[in-house]
N, C-alpha and C positions, 0 to 999 in steps of 0.2 A: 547210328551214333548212340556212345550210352544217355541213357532219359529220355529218348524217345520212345515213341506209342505209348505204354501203358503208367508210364511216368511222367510224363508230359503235362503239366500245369494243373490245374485243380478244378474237376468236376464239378457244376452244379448238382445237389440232391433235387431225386426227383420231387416234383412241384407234389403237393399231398391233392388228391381228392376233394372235390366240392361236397361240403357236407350237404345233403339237403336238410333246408327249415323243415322244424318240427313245429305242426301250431299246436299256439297254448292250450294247453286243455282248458276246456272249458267247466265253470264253475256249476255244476248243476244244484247248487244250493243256494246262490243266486240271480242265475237266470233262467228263463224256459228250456227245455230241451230242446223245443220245435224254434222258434221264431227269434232266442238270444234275448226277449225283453228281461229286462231287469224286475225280480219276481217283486220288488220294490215300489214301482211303481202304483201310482193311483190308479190309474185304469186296468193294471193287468189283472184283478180277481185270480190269484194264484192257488191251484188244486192239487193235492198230494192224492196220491195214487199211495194202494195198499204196498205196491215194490218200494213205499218212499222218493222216488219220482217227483217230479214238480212241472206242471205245466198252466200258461193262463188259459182263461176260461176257454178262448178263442181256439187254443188249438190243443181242449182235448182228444183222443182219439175217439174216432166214431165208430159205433158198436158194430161188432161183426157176426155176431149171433145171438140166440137169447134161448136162456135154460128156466127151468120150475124150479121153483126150490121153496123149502118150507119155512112159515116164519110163526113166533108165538101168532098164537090169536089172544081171545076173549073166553073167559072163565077154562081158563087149561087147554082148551083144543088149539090144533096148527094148520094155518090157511096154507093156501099153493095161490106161490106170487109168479110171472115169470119178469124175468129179469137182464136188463140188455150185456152182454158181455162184448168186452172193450181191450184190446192189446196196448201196452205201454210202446211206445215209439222208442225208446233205447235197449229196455232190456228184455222187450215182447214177452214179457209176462202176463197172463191174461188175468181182467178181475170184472168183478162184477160193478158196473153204472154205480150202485147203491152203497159202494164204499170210496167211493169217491169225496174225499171230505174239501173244506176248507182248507188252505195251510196255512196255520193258527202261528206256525214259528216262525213267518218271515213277516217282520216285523216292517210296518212302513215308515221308515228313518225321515220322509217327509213332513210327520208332525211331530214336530220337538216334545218334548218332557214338558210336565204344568211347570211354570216359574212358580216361586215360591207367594207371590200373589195371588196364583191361582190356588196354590193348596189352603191359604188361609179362608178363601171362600170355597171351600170345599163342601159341599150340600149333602145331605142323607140320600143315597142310592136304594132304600131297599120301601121308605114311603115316598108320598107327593105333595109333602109339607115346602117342600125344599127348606126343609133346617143345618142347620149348622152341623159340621158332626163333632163329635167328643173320642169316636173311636172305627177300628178295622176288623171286620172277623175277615181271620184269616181260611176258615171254609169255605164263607158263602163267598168272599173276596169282593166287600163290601163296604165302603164308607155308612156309619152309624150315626144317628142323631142320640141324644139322651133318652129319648122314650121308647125309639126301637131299640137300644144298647138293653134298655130294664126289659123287655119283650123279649128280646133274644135271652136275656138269663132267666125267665121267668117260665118259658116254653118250651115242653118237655124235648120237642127234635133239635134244639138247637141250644139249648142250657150250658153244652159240654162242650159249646166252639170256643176256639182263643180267640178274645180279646183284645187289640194291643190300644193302648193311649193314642191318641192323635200326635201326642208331643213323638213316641217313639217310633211312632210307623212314618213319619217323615224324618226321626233323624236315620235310621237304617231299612232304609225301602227294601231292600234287596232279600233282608235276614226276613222281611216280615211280608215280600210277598205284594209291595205297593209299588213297581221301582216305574210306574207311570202309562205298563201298557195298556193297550187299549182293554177294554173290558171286549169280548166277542158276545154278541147276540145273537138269539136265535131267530133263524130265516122264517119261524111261523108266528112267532109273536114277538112282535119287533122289539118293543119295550123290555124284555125280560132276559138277561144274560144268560150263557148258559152257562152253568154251574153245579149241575149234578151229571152225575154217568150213570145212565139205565143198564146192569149188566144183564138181562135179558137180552137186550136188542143190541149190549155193545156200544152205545154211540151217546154223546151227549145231549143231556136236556136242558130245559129251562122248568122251573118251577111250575110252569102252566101248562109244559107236555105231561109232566112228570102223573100229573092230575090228571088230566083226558086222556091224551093217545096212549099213554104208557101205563094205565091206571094198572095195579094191583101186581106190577112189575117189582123186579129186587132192583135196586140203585143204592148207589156211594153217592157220598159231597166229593165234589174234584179233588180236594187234598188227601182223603184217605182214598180214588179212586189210583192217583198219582202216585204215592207210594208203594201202593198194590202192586202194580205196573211196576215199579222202576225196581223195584226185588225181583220182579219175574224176569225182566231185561237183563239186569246184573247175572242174573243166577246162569241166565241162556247164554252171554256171553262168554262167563267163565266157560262152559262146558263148547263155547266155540274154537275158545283159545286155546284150548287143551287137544281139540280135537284138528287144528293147525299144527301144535308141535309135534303131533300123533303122524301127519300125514309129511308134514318136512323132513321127520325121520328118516321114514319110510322111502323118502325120495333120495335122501341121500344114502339109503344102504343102497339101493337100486343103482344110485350112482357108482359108487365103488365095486359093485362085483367084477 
């Protein structure tokens, strides 16, 4: 009969495919790579790896070799240190134990900003008068009493640092370098922030390494060591991006032949 078989009432389409769940990526600028702890946290002591990697103290990885390599010494000469080398658990890049830093960037959101009570009792960081302060060097990143303010302009390493008023480094934290985080200390003398970079060794000092372990070394103030840096990153990345459009290209003439 006409309309039967192939015309005959109306087909379901076929049912689509079960997509499989994709899990979320995970954030590795917030949490460990190994264990998911939130790098936030008060107990996790979170470590940046040379790759940029992030993991808590707990589950560094554990060194799988160890090589000699040279480091300044004492009046010009260079000792032979050996040194444990460690693979990154995501992108098994391998680096050396001794570049293993703090991670200075992930800030622990658990202690709130001073309230604005706290900044009125705000005390001179750099003696142990605990006086009142009047102002900020944005170098040493430093709360100032009046005596150390006429010290810091009076003393030749430190004459040329900026100053800002008390009244203007709490009304724009941010522009001046105060916006409330923590101060980091260094792990050999507790007391003493660090605030210089030894460029011999690379790595951050405090004022008290800077004098012993690192004596007669070249070192920046963090702020002109910061800017140093952040041109030489600028500058790498232009020549990265360029060398991304360089290789897209390339990929797509490949495509069309």
């Amino acid at each position: 009969a006409p309309g039967s078989g192939h015309g005959s009432g109306t087909s379901s389409p076929p049912a689509a495919p079960t997509a499989t769940p994709v899990p979320a990526p995970v954030n590795l600028l917030e949490v460990c790579a190994v264990c998911k702890q939130s790098l936030q946290s008060r107990d996790c002591e979170p470590k940046l790896l040379p790759c940029l990697h992030s993991f808590c103290l707990k589950c560094i990885p554990q060194p799988e070799r160890q090589i000699s390599v040279q480091v300044p010494g004492a009046h010009g000469q260079t000792d032979t240190h050996i040194v444990n080398v460690m693979r990154c658990a995501v992108c098994h890049q391998d680096c050396k134990q001794s570049d293993i830093i703090d991670n200075y960037f992930v800030k622990d959101t658990t202690e709130a900003t001073g309230t604005s009570d706290e900044k009125a009792a705000q005390v001179c960081t750099s003696c142990e008068d605990n006086a009142g302060t009047i102002g900020f060097c944005v170098e040493c990143g430093e709360w100032l009493c009046k005596t150390c303010v006429e010290a810091h302009q009076r003393v030749k390493i430190t004459k040329d640092h900026k100053i800002h008023t008390k009244e203007d480094a709490n009304a724009a934290p941010e522009s001046v370098g105060t916006s409330g985080q923590r101060p980091v200390f260094c792990p050999v003398h507790k007391q003493e922030p660090l605030k210089l970079f030894c460029e011999t060794c690379d790595t951050l000092t405090c004022r008290d390494c800077q004098l012993l372990e690192h004596k007669e070394h070249r070192y920046q103030f963090l702020e002109e060591a910061f800017q140093n840096h952040k041109g030489i990153i600028e500058t790498t990345m232009t020549k990265l991006q360029e060398k991304k459009s360089y290789v897209h290209f390339s990929f797509s003439q490949v495509q069309n032949r």
